[in-house]
MDTraj code that builds the backbone (N, CA, C; nanometers):
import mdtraj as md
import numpy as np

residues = "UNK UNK UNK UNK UNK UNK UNK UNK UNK UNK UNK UNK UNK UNK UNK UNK UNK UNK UNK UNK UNK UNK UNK UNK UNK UNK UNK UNK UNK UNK UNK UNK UNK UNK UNK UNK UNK UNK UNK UNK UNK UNK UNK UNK UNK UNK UNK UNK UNK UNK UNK UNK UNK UNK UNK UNK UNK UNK UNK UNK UNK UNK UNK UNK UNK UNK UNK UNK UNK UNK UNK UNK UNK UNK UNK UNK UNK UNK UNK UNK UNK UNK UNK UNK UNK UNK UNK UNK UNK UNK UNK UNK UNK UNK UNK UNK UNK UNK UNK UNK UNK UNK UNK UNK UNK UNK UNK UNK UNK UNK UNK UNK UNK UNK UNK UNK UNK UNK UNK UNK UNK UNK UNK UNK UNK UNK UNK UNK UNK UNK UNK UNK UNK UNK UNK UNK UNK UNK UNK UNK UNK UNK UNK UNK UNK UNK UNK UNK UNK UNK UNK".split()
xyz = np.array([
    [-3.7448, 9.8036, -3.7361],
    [-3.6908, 9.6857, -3.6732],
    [-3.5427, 9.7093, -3.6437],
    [-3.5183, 9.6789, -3.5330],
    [-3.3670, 9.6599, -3.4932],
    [-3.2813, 9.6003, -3.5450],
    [-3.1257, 9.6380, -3.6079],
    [-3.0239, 9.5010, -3.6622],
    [-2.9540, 9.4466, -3.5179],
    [-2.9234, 9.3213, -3.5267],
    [-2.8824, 9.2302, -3.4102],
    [-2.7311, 9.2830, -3.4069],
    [-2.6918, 9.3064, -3.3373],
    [-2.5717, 9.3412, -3.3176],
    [-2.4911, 9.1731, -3.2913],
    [-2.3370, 9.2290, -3.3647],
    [-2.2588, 9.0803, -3.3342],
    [-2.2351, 9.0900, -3.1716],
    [-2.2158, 8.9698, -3.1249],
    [-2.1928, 8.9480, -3.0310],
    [-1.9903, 8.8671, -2.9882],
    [-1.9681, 8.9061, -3.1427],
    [-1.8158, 8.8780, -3.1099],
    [-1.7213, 9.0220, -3.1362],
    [-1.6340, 8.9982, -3.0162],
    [-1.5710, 9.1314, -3.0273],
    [-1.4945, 9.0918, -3.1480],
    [-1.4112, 9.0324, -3.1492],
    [-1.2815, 8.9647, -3.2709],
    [-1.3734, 8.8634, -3.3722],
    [-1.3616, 8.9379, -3.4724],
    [-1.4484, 8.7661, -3.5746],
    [-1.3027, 8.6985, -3.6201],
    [-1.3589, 8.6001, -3.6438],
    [-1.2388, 8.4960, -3.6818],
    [-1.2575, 8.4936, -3.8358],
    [-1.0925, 8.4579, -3.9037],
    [-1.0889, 8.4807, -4.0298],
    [-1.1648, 8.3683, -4.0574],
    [-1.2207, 8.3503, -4.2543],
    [-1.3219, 8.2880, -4.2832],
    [-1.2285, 8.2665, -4.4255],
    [-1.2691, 8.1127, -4.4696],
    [-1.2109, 8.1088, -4.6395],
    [-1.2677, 8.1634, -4.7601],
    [-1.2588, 8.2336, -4.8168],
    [-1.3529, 8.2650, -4.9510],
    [-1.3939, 8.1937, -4.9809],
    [-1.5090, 8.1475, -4.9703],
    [-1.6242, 8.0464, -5.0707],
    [-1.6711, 7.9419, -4.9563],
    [-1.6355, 7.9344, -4.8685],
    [-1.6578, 7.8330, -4.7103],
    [-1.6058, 7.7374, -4.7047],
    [-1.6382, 7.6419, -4.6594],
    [-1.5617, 7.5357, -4.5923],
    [-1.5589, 7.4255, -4.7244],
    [-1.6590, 7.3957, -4.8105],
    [-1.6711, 7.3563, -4.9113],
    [-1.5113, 7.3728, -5.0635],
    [-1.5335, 7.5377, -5.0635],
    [-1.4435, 7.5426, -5.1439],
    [-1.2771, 7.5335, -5.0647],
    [-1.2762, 7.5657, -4.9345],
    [-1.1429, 7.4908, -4.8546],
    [-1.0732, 7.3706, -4.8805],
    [-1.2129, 7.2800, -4.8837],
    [-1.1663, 7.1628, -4.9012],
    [-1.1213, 7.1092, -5.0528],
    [-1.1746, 7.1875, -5.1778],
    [-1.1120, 7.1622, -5.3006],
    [-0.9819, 7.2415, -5.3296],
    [-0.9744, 7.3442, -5.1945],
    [-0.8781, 7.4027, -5.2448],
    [-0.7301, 7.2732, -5.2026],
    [-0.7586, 7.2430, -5.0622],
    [-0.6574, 7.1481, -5.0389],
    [-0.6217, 7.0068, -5.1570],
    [-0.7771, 6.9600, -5.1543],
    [-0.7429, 6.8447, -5.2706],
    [-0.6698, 6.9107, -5.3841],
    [-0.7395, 6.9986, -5.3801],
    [-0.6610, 7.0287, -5.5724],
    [-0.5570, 7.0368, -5.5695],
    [-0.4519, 7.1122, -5.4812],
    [-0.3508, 7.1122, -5.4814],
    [-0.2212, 6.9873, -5.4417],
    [-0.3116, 6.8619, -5.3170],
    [-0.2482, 6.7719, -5.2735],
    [-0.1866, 6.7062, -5.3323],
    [-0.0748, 6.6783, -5.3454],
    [-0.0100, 6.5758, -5.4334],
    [0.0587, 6.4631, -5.3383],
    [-0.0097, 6.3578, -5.3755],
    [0.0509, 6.2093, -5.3124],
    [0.2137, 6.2442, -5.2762],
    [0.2816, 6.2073, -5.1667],
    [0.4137, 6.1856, -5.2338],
    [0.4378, 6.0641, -5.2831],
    [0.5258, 6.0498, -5.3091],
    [0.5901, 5.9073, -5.4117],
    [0.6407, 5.8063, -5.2952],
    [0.7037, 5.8846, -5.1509],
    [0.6949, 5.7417, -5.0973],
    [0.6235, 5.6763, -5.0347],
    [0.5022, 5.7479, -4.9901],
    [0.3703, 5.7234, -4.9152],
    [0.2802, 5.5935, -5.0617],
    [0.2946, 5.6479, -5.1619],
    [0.2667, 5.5653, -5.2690],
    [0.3290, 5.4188, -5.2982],
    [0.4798, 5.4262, -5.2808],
    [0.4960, 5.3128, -5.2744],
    [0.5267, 5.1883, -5.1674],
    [0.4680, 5.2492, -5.0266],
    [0.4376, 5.1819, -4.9305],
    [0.3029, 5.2041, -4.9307],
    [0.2018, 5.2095, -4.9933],
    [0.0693, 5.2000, -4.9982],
    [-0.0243, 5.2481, -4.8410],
    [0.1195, 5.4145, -4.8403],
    [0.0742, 5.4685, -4.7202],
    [-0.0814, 5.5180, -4.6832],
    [-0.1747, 5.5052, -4.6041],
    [-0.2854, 5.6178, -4.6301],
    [-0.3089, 5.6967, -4.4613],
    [-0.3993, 5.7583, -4.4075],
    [-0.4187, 5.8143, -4.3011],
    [-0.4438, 5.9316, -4.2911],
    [-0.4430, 6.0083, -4.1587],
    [-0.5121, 6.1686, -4.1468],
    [-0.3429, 6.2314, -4.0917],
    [-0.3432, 6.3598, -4.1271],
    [-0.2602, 6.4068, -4.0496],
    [-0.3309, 6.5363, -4.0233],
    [-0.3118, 6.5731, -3.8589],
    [-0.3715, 6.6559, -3.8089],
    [-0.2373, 6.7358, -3.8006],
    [-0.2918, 6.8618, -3.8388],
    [-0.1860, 7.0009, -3.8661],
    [-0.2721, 7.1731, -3.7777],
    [-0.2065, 7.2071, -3.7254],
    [-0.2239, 7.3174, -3.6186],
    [-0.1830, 7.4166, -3.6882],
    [-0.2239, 7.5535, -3.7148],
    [-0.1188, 7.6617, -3.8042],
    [-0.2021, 7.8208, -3.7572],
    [-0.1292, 7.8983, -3.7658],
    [-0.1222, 8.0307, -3.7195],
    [-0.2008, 8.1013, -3.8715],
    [-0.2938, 8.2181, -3.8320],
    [-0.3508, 8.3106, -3.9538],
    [-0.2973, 8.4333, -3.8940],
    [-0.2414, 8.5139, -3.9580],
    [-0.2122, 8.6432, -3.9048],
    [-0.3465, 8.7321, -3.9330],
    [-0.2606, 8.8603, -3.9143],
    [-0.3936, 8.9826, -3.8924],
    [-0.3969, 8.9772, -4.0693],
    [-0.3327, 8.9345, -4.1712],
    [-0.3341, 8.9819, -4.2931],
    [-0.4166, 8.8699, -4.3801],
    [-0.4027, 8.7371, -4.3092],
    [-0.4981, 8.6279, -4.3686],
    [-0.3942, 8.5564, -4.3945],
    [-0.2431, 8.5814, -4.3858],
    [-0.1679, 8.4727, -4.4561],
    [-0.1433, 8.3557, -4.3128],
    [-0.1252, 8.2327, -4.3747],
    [-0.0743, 8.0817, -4.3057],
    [0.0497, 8.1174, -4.2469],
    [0.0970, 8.0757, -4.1215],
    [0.2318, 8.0520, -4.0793],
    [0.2303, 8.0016, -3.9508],
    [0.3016, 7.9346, -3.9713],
    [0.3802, 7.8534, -3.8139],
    [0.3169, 7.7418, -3.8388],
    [0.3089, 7.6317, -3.9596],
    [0.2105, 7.5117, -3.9494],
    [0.3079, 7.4293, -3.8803],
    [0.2643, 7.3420, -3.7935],
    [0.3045, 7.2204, -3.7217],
    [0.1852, 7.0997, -3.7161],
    [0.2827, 6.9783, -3.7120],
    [0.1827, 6.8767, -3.7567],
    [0.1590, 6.8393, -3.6072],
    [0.0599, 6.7906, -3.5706],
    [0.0146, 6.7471, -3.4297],
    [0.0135, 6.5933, -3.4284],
    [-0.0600, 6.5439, -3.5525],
    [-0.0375, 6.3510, -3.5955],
    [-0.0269, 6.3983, -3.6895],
    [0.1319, 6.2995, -3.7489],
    [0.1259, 6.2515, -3.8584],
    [0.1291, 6.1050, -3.9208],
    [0.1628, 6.0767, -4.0234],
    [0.1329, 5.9447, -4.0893],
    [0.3101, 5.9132, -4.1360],
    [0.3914, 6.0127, -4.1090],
    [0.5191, 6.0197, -4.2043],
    [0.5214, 5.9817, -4.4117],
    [0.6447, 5.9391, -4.4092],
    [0.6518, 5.9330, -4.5488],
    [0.6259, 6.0417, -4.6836],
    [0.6437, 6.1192, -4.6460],
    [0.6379, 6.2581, -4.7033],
    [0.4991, 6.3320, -4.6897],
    [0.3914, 6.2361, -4.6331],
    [0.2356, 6.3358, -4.6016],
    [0.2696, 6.4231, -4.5186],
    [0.3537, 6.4557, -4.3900],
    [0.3284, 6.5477, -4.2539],
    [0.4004, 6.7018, -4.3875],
    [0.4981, 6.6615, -4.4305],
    [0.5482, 6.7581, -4.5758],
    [0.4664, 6.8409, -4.6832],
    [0.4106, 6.7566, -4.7403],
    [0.2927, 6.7785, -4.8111],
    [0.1708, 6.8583, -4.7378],
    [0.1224, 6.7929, -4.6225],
    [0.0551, 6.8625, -4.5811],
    [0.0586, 7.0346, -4.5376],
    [0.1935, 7.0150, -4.4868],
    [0.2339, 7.1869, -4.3950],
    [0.2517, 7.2431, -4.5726],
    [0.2786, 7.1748, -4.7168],
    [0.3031, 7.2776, -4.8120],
    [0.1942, 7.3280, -4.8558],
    [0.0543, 7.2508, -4.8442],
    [-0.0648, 7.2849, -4.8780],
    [-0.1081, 7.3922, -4.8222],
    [-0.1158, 7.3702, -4.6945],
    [-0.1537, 7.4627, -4.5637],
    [-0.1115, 7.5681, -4.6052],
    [0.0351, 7.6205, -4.6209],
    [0.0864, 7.7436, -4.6284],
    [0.0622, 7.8152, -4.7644],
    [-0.0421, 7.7371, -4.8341],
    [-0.0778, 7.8045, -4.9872],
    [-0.1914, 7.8840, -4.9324],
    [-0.2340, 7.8794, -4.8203],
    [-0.3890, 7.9221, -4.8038],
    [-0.3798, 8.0770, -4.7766],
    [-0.4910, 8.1518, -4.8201],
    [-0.4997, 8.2430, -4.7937],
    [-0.6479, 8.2645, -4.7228],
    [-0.6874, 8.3645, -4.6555],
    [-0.8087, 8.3609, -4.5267],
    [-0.8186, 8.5437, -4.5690],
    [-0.9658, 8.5119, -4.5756],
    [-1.0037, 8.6679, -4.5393],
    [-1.0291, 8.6821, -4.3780],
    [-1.0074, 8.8031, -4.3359],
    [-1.0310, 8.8364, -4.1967],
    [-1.1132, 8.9749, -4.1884],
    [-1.2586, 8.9683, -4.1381],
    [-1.3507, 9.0814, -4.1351],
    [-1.2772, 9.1808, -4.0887],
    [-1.3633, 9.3339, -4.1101],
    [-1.3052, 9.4312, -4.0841],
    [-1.2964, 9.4325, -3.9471],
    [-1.1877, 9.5010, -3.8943],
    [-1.2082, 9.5243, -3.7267],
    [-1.2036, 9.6544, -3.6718],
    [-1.3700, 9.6984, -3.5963],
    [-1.2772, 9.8154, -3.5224],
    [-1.1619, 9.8490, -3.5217],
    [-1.0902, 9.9798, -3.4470],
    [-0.9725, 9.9705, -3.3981],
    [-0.8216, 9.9421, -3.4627],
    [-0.8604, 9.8607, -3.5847],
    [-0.7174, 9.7748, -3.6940],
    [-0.6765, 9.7206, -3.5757],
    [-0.7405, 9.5979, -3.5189],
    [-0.6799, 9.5229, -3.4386],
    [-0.5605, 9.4806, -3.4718],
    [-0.4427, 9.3719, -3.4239],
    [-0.3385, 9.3261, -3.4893],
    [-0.3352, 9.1521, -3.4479],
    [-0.4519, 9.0251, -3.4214],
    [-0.4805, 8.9682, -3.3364],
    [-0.4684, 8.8750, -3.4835],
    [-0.4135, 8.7640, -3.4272],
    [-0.3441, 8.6029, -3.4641],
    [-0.4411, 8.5278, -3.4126],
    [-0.4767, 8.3961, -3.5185],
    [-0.5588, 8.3026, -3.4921],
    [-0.5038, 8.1681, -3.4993],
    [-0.5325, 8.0988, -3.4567],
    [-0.4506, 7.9315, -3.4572],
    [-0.6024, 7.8645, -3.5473],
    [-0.5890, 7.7493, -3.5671],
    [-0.6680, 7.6676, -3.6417],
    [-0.6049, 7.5596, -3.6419],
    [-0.6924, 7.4350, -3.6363],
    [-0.6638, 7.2853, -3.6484],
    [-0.7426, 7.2429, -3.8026],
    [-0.6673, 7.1703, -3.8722],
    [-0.7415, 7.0687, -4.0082],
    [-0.6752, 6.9408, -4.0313],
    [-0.7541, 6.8417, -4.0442],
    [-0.7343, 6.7140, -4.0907],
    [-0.6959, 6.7138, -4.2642],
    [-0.6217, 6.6703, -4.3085],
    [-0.6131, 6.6393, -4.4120],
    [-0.5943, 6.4669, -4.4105],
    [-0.6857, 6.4239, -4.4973],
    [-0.6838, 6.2711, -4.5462],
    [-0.5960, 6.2353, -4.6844],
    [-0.5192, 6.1074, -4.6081],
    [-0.4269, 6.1135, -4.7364],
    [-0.5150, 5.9809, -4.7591],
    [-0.5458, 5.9741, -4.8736],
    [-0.5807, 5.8234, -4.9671],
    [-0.5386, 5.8026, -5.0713],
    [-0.5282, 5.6798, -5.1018],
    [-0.4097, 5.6554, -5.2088],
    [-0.5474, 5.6601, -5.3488],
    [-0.5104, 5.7530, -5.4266],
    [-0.6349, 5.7455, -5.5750],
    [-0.6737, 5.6179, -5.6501],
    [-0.7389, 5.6064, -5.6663],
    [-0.7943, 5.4336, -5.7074],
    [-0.7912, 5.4685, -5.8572],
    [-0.7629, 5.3541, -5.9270],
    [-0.7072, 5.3616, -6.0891],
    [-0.8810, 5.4214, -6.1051],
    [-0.8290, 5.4701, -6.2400],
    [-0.9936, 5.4875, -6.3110],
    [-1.0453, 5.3978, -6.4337],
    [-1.1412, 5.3385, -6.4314],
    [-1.1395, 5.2379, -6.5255],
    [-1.1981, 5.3117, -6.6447],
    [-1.0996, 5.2486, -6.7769],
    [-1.1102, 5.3017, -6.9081],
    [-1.2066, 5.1773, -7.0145],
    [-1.3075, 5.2745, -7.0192],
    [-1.4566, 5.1869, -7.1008],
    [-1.3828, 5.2261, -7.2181],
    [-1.4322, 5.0756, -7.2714],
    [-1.3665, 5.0309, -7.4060],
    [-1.4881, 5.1392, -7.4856],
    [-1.4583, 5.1743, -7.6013],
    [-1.5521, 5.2731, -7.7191],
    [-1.6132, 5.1119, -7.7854],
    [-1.7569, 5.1886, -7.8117],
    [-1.8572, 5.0577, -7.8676],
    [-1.8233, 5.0722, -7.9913],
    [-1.8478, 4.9432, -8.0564],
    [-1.8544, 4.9665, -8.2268],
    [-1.9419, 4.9588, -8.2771],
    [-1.9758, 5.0671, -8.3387],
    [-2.1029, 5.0719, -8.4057],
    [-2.0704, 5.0667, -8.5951],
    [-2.1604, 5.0295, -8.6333],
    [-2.1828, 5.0400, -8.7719],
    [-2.3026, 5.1091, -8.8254],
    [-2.2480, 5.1881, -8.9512],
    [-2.3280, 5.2798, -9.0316],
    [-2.3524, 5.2691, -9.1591],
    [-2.4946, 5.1969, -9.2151],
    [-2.5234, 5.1405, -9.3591],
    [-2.6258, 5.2525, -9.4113],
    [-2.6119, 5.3045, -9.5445],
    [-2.6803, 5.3586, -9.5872],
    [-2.7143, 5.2739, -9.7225],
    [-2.8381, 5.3450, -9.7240],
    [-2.9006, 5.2733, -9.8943],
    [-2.9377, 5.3987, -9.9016],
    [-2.9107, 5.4009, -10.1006],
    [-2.9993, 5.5256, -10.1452],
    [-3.0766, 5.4565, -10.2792],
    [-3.1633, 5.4944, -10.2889],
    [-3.2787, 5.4482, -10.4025],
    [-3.3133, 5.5874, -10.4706],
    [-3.3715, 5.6183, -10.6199],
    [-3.4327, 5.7115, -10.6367],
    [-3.5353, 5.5759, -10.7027],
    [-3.6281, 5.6959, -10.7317],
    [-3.7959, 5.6684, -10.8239],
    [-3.7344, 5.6044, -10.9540],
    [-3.6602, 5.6158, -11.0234],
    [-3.6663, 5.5699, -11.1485],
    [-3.6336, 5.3945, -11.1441],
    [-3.5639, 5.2844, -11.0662],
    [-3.5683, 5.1742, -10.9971],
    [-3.6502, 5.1515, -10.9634],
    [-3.7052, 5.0170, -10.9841],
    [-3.8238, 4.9390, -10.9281],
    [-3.7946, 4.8990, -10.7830],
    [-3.8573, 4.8662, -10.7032],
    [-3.7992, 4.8616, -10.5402],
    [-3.7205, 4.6786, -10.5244],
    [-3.7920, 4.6293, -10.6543],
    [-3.7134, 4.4903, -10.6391],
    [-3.5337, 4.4705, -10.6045],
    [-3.4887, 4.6069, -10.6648],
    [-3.3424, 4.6140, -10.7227],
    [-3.2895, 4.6524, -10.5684],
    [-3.3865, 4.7018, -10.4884],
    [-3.3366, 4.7454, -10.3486],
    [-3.2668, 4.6327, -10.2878],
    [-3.1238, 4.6130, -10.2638],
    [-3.1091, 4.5341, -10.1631],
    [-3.1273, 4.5295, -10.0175],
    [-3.1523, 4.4266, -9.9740],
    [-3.1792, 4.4190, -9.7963],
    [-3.1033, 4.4258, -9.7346],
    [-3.0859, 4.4897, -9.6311],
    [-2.9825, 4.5242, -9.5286],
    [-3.0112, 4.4278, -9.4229],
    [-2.9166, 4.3674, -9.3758],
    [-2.8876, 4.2772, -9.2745],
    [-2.8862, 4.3452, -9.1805],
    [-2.9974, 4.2895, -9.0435],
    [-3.0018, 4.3277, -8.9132],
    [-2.8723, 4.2764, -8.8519],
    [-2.7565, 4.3902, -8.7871],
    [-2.6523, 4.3360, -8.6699],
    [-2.7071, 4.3235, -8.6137],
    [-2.6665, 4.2340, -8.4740],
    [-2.6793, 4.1965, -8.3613],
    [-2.6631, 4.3142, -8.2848],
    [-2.5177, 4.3880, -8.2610],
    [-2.4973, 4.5151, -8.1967],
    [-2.5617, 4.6626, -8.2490],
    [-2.5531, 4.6878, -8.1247],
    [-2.5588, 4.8378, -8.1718],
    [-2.5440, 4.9186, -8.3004],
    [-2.6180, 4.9722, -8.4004],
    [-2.6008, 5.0089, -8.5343],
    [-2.6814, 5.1179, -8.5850],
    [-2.6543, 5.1766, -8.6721],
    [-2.7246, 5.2606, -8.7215],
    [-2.7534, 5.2581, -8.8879],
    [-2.8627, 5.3057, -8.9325],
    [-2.9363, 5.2227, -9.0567],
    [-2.9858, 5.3427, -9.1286],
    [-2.9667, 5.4066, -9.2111],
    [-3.0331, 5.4846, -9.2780],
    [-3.0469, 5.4521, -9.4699],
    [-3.2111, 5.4814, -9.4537],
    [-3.2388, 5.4568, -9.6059],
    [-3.2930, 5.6009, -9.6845],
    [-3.2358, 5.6438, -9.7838],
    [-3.2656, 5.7735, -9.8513],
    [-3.3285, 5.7429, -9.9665],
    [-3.4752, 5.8361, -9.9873],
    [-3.5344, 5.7906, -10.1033],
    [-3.5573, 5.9134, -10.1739],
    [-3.5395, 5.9127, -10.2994],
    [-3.5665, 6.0521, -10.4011],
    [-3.6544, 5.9727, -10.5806],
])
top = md.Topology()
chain = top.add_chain()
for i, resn in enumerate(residues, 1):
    res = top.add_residue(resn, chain, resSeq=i)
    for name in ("N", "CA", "C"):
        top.add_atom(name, md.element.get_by_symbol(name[0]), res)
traj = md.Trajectory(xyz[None], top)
């Protein structure tokens, strides 16, 4: 059987792990700024940026921004990236442009669940006690745990 030959002369650089891990790479690193936060800024800023022949980011420019320190933030993210670029015939020396949205949203508190209270009663009995002497354990209402040991 025949292999398909590519049909692109130049492949375009690609992120390690795909488009998936791109996108945690940006979140992970995004940091709100502080004044977009306290004008309860949110929005997209669309950013344009250059890959060289080596995989590194340069020349980011914002195309829309939102201001307030996101169009900032954004071009610092951008320029953390690194891109693999397939092998090329020849050692081409050929520059790629790329467009990405980054969404700024402001993080929503996380709500902190109160810890349940539970209670833990043990009884121990041996054989030599008659079972009369056993006292009764009172059913809680909540959540509880009950253990009886017999020897």
């Amino acid at each position: 059987m025949k292999e398909k030959k590519d049909h692109h002369f130049i492949k375009k650089p690609v992120y390690e792990g795909g488009n998936k891990a791109f996108r945690e790479f940006i979140y992970k690193n995004l940091k709100y700024p502080k004044e977009a936060l306290a004008e309860k800024i949110e929005g997209v800023v669309l950013c344009r940026y250059e890959i060289d022949y080596k995989g590194n980011v340069s020349k980011v420019k914002v195309k829309k921004g939102i201001g307030y320190g996101c169009d900032e933030e954004a071009i610092r993210v951008l320029s953390l990236l690194k891109f693999i670029i397939p092998k090329e015939p020849r050692k081409l020396r050929v520059s790629f442009q790329k467009e990405t949205k980054i969404k700024f949203q402001i993080p929503k508190p996380k709500k902190v669940s109160k810890p349940s209270k539970s209670t833990m009663t043990y009884t121990v009995t041996s054989k030599n006690k008659p079972k009369e002497d056993i006292p009764k354990v009172k059913k809680p209402t909540k959540k509880s745990y009950s253990y009886t040991i017999k020897w």
